[in-house]
Z-matrix of the N, CA and C atoms (Angstrom, degrees):
N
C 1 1.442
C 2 1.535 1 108.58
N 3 1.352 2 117.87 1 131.95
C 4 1.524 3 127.68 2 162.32
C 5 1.296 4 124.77 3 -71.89
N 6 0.840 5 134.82 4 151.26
C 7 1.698 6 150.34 5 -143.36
C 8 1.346 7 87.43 6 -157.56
N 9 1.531 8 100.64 7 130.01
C 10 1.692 9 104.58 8 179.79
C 11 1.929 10 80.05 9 -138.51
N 12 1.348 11 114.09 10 142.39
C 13 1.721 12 115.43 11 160.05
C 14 1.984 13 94.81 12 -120.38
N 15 1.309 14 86.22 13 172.57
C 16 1.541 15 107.55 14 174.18
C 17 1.550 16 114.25 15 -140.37
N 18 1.004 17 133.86 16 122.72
C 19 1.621 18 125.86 17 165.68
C 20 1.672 19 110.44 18 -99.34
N 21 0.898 20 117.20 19 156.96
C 22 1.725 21 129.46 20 153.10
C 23 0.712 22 135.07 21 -115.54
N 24 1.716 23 123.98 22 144.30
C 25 1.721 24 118.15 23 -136.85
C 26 1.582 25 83.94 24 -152.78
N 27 1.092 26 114.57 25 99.21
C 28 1.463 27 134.15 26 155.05
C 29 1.729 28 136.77 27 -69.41
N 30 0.796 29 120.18 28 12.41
C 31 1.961 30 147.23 29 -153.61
C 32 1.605 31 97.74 30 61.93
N 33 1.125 32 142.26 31 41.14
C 34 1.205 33 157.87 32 142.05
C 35 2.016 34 88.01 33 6.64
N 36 1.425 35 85.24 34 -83.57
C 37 1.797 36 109.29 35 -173.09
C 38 1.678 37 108.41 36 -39.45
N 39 0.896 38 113.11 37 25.97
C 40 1.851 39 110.80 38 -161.65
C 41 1.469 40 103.70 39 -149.50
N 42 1.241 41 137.37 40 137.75
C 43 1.243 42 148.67 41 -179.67
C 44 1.472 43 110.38 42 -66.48
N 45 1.065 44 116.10 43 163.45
C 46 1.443 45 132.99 44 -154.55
C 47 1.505 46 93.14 45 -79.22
N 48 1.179 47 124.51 46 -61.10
C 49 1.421 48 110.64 47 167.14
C 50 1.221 49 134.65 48 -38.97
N 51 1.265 50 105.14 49 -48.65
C 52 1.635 51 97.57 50 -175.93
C 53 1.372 52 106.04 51 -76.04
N 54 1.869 53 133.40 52 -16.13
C 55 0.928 54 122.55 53 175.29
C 56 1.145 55 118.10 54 -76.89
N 57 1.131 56 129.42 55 -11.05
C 58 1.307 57 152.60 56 -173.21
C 59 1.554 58 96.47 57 -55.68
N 60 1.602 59 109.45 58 -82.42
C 61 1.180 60 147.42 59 150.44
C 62 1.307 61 101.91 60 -9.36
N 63 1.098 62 133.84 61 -67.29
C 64 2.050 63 139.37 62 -169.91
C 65 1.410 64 101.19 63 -71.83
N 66 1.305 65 119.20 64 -51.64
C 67 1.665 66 114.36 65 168.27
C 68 1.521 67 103.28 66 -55.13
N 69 1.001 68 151.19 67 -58.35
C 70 1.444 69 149.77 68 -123.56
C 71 2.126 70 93.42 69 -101.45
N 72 1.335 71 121.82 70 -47.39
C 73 1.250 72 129.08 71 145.41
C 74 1.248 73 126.97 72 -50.06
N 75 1.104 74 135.39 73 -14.93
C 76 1.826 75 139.47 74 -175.98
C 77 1.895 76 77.75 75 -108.35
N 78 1.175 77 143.23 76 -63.59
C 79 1.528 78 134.75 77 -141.12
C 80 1.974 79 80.58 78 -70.52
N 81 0.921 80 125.23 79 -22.75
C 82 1.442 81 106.58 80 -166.93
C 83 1.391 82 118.37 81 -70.20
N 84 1.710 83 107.85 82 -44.89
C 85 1.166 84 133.21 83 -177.33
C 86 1.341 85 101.53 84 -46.56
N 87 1.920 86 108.46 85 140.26
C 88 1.418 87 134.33 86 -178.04
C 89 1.871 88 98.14 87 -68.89
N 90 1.077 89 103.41 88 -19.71
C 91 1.725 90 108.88 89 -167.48
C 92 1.451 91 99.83 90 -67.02
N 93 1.383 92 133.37 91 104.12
C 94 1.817 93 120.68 92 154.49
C 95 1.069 94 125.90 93 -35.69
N 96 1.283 95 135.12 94 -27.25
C 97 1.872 96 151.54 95 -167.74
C 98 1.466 97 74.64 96 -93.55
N 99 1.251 98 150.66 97 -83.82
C 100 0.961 99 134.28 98 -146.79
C 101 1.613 100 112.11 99 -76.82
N 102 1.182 101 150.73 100 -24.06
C 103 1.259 102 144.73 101 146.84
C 104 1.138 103 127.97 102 -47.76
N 105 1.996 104 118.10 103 -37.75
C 106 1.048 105 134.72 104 159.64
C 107 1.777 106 110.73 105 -44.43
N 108 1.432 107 108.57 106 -61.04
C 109 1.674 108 119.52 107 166.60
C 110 1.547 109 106.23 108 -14.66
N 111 1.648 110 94.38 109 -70.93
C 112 1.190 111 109.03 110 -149.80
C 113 1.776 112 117.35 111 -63.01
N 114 1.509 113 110.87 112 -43.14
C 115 1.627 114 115.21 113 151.07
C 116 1.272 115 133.40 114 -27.87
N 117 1.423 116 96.32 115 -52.85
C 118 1.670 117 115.35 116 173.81
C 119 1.894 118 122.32 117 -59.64
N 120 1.737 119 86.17 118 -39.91
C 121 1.535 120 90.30 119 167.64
C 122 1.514 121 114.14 120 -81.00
N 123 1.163 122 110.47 121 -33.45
C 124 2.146 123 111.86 122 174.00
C 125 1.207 124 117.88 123 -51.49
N 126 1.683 125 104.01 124 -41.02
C 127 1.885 126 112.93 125 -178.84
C 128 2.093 127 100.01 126 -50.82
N 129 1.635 128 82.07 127 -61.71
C 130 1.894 129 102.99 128 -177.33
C 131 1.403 130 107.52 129 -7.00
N 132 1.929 131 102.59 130 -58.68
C 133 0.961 132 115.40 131 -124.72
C 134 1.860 133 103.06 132 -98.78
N 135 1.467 134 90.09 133 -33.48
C 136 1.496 135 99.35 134 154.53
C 137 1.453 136 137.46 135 -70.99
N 138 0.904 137 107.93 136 -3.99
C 139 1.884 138 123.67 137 -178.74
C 140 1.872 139 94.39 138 -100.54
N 141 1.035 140 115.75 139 -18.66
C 142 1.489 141 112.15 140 171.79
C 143 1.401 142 105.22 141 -64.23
């Protein structure tokens, strides 16, 4: 049997500011996937 994993990587590697910053640039974007992004990184960022 195969075993597949997945991780998710949010700019993890990057300070809260600048993530700040990458959420706040993705919520602008006309793209839904990319606003969607950006939620996903706000949750992140609040569970810190």
């Amino acid at each position: 049997m195969a075993r597949l994993e997945t991780r998710w990587k949010l700019s993890q590697n990057r300070g809260r500011r600048e993530q700040e910053l990458i959420a706040a640039q993705l919520e602008a974007s006309a793209d839904s996937v990319e606003r969607a992004l950006a939620a996903l990184t706000r949750r992140h960022l609040a569970a810190e």
